[in-house]
C-alpha positions as CSV (number, residue, x, y, z in Angstrom):
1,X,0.0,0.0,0.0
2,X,1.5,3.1,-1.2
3,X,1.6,6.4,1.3
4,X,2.3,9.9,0.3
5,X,4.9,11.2,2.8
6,X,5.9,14.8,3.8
7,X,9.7,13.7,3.4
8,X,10.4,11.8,1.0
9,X,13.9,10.6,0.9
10,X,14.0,12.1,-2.8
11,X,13.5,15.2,-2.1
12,X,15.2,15.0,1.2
13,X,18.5,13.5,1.0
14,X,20.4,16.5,1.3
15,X,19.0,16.3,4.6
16,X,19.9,13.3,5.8
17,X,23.2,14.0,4.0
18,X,23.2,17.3,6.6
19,X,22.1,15.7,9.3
20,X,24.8,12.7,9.4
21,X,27.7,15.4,8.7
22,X,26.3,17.3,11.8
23,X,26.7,13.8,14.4
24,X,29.7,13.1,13.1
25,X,30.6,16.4,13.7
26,X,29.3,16.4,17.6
27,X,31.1,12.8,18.0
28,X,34.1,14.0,16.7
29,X,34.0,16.9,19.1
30,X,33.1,14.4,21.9
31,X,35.9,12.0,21.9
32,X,38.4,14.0,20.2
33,X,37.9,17.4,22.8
34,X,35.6,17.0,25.5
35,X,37.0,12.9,26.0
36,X,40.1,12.8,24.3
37,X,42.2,11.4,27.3
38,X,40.0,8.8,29.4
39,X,38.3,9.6,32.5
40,X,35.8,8.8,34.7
41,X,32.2,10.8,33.8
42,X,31.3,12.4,36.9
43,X,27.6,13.3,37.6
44,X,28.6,17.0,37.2
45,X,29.8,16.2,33.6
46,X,26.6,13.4,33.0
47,X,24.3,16.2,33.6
48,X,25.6,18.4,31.8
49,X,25.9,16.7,28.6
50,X,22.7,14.9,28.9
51,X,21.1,18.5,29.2
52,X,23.1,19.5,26.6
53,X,21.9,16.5,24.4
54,X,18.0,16.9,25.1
55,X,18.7,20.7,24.4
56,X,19.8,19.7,20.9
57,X,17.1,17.7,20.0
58,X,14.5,20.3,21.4
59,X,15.8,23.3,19.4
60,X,16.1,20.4,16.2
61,X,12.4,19.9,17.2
62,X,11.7,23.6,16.5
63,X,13.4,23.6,13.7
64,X,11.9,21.1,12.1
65,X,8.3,22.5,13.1
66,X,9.2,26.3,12.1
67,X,10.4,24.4,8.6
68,X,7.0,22.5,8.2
69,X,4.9,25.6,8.9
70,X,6.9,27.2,5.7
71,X,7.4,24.7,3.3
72,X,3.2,23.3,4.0
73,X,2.0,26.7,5.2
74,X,-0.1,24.5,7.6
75,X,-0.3,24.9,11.3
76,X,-2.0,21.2,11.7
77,X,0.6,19.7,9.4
78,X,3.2,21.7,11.4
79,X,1.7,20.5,14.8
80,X,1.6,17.1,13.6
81,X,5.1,17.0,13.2
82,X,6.4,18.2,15.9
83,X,4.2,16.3,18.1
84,X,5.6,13.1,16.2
85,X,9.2,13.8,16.6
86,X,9.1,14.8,20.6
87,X,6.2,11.7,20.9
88,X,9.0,9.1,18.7
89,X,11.9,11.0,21.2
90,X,10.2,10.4,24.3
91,X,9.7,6.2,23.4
92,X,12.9,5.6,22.1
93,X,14.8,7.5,25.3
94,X,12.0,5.7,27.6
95,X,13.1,2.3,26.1
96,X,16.8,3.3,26.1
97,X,16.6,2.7,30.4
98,X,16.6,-0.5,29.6
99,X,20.2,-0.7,27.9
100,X,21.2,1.2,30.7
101,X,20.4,-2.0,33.1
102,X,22.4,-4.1,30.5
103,X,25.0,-1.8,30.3
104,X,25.6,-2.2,34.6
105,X,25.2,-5.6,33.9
106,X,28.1,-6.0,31.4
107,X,30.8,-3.6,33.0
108,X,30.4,-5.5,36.0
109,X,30.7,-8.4,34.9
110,X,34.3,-7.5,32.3
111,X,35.3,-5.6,35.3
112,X,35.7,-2.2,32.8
113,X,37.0,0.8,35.0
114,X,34.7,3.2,34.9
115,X,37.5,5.7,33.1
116,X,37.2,3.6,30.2
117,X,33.5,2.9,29.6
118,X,33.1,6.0,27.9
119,X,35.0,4.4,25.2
120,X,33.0,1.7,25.1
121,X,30.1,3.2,24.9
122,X,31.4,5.9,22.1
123,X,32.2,3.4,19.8
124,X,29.4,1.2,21.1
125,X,27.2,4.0,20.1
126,X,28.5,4.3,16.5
127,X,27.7,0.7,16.1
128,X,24.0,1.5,17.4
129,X,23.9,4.6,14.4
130,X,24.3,2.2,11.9
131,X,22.2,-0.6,13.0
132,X,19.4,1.9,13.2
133,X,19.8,3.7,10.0
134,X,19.7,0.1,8.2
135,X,16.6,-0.8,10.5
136,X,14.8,2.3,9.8
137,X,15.9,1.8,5.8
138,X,14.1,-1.8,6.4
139,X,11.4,0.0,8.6
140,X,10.2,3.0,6.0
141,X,9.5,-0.4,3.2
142,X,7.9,-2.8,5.1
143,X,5.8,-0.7,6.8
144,X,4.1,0.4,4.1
145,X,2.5,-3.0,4.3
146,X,-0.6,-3.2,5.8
147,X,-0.1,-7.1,7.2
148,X,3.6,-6.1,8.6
149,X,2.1,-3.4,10.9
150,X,-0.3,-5.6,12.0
151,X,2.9,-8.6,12.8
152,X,5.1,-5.5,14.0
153,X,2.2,-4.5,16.5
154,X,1.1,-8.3,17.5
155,X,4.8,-8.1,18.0
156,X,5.2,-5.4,20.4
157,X,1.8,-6.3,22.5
158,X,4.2,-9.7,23.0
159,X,7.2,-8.1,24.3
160,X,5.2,-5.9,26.3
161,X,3.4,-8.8,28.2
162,X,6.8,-10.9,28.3
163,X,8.2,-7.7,29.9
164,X,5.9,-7.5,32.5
165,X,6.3,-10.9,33.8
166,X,10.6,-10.9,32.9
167,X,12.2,-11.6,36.3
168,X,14.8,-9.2,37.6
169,X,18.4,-9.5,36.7
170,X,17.3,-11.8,33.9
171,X,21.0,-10.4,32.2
172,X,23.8,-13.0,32.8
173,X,26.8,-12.6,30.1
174,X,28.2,-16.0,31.0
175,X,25.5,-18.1,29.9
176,X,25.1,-15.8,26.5
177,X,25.9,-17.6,23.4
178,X,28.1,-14.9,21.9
179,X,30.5,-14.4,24.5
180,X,30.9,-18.9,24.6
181,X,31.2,-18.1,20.6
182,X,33.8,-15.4,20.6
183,X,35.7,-17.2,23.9
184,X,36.3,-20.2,21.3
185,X,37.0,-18.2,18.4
186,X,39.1,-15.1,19.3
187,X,42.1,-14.8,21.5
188,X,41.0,-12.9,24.6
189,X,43.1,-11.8,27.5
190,X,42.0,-11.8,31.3
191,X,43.2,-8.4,32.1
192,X,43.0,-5.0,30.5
193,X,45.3,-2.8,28.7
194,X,44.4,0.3,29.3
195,X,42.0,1.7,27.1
196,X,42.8,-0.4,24.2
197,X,40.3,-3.2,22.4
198,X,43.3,-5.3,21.2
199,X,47.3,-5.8,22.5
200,X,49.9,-8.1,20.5
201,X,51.5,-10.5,22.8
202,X,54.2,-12.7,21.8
203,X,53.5,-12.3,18.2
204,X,50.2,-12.7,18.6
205,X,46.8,-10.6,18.5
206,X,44.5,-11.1,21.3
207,X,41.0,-8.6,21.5
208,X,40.6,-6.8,25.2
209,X,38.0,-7.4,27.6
210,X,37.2,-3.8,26.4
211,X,36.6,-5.4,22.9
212,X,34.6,-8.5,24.5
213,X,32.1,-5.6,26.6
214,X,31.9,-3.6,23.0
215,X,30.5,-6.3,21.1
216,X,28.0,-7.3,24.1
217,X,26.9,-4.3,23.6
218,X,26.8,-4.1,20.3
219,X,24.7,-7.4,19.5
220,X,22.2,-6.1,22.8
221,X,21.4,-3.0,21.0
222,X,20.1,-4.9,17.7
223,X,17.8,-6.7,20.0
224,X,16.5,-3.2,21.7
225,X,16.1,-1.7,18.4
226,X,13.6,-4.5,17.1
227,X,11.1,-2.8,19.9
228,X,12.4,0.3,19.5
229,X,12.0,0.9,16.0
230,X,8.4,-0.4,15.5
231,X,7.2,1.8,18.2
232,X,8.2,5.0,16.6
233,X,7.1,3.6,13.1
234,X,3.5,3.6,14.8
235,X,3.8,6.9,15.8
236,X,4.6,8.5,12.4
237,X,5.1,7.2,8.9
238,X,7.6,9.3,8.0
239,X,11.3,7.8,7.8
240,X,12.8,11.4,8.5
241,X,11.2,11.6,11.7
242,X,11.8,8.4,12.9
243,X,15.5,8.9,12.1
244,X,16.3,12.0,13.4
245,X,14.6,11.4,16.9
246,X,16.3,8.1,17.0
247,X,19.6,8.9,16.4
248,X,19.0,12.2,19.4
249,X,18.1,9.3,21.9
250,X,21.0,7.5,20.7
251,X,23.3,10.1,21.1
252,X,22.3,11.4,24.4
253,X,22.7,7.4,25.9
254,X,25.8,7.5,27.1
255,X,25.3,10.7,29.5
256,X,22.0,9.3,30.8
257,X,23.8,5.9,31.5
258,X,27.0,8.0,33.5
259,X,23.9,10.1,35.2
260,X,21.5,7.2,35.8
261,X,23.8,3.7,36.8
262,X,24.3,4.4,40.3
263,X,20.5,4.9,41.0
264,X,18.6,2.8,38.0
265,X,18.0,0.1,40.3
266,X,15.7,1.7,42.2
267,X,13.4,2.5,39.5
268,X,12.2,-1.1,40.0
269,X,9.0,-0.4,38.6
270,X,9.9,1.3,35.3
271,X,9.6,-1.7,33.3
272,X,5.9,-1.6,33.9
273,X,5.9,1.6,32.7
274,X,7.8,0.4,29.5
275,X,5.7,-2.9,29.0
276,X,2.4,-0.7,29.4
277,X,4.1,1.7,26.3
278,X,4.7,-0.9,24.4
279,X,1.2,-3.0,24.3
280,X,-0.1,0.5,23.8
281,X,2.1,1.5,20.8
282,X,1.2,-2.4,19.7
283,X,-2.8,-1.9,20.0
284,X,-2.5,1.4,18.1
285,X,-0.7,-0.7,15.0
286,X,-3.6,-3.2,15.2
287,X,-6.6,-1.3,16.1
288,X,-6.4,2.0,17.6
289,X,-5.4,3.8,14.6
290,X,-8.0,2.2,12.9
291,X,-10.7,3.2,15.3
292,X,-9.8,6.4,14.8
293,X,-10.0,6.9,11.1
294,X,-6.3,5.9,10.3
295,X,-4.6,8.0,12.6
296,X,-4.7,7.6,16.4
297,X,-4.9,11.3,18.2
298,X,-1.0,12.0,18.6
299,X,-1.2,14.6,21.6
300,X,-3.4,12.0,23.3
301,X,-0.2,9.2,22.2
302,X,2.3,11.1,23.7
303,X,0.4,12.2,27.2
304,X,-0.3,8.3,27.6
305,X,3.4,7.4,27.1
306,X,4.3,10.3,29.3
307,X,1.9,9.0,32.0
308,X,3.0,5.7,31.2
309,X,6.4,6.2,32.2
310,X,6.5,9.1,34.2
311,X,4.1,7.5,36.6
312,X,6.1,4.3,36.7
313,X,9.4,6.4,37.8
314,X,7.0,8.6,40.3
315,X,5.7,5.2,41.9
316,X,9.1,3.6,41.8
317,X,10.6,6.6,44.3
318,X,7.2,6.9,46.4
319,X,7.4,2.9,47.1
320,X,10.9,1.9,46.9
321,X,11.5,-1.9,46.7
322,X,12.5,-3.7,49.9
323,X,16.0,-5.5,49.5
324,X,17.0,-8.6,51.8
325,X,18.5,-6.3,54.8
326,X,15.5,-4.3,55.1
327,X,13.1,-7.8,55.5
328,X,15.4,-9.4,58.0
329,X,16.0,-6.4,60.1
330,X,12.1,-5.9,60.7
């Protein structure tokens, strides 16, 4: 089923050509100023740059509205927009708590000093760019299919439930297929070297545990990005939109995780909150849009998700989750 979009990739490519110059620019000013000898990001610095990042994509937001009012000389049209962008921003930096847990998870367990997991997650965070851009590609055909929105949302109504009933700390890298695989594979040492992914060692090449926590990473994110993606594509239908607030989220990951890893545990009921967003982005794909003459209402989207998630954090710090100590002291 064909659909007329307000961006088409024809018209637009010099945008997306723009657009990709400007990230690599801002990574390129990330690691090669503000990073360029390894440190340890204190929440000072995490704050800042995760302000810094939502900032960004905020004023790119009214950009991209003030462009659509011009070039369509409609406010709805313009409205629309803008609403999509902040409402697919809002889902994918929701859902992007949930690497945050994995990425605790796998610095722990490769013991990575916490001076050189910005590295990881810099380059980690490249890898992520690409996978997405080649999911959204994938994303902006196949949706156009009326029977693979329906699978997509089935999908996401799935994961949601699963979600909901997914037992805590559920992440264990030593029973995980890709670390057995690479462990048989590739010559690994036990220790680090600094802030380097591979050393030479008596004529040989052996890859870091720095390497090892990359491509953990790396392979998690493709998972992530099969929910993630869907659940902007049924918020707008437009492949510009759905990149460009991606790639935001993506970019402001690595601050949030610095600003959020010491206290993400104790937003223990935050994955409610996700589940909840995802069976309702999944029931819009399948019916709700339907209902609603093609197009469910996308203020009323967002102020769900919002209550969706903001709720779940608000209930997590008004009833925090009673460890071990607490029961066996009372």
């Amino acid at each position: 089923m064909e659909q007329t979009l307000l961006f088409p990739f024809a018209d637009y490519w010099w945008f997306y050509l723009g657009f990709l110059v400007f990230v690599i620019g801002m990574l390129a000013l990330d690691l090669g100023v503000f990073h360029k000898h390894s440190h340890a990001v204190g929440f000072k610095e995490a704050t800042a740059w995760s302000i810094a990042w939502i900032s960004l994509a905020l004023v790119f937001n009214g950009i991209l509205y003030a462009y659509s009012l011009y070039k369509f000389g409609d406010q709805t049209i313009a409205n629309q927009v803008g609403l999509e962008f902040l409402t697919g921003y809002v889902i994918e930096k929701a859902l992007s708590v949930d690497n945050i847990f994995v990425f605790v998870v796998v610095f722990g367990f490769f013991g990575i000093p916490a001076k050189y997991q910005h590295r990881v997650l810099f380059f980690g965070i490249i890898g992520a760019l690409i996978f997405r851009a080649i999911f959204i590609a994938l994303g902006s055909i196949l949706m156009q299919y009326q029977a693979v929105v329906l699978i997509f949302g089935v999908f996401l109504i799935i994961t949601g439930i699963k979600m909901m009933f997914q037992s805590e700390g559920s992440v264990d890298p030593s029973n995980n297929w890709l670390l057995k695989f690479m462990r048989k594979h590739i010559r690994i040492t036990d220790r680090m070297h600094e802030d380097h992914f591979f050393v030479t060692e008596n004529g040989l090449k052996y890859a870091t545990p720095l390497f090892v926590a990359l491509i953990f990473l790396e392979f998690t994110d493709v998972i992530f990005a099969v929910d993630s993606v869907p659940a902007i594509f049924a918020v707008t239908k437009e492949p510009l939109i759905v990149f460009t607030s991606n790639i935001f989220a993506i970019l402001g990951l690595r601050s949030l995780y610095f600003l959020l890893a010491g206290v993400v545990d104790k937003f223990h009921l935050l994955k409610y909150g996700l589940a909840f967003t995802l069976i309702f982005v999944g029931l819009k794909m399948v019916w709700l849009n339907k209902l609603f003459g093609g197009h469910f209402p996308i203020g009323i989207s967002l102020a769900v998700i919002a209550l969706f998630i903001g709720g779940s954090v608000a209930l997590s710090l008004l009833f925090p989750q009673k460890n071990d100590n607490d029961s066996s002291k009372s």
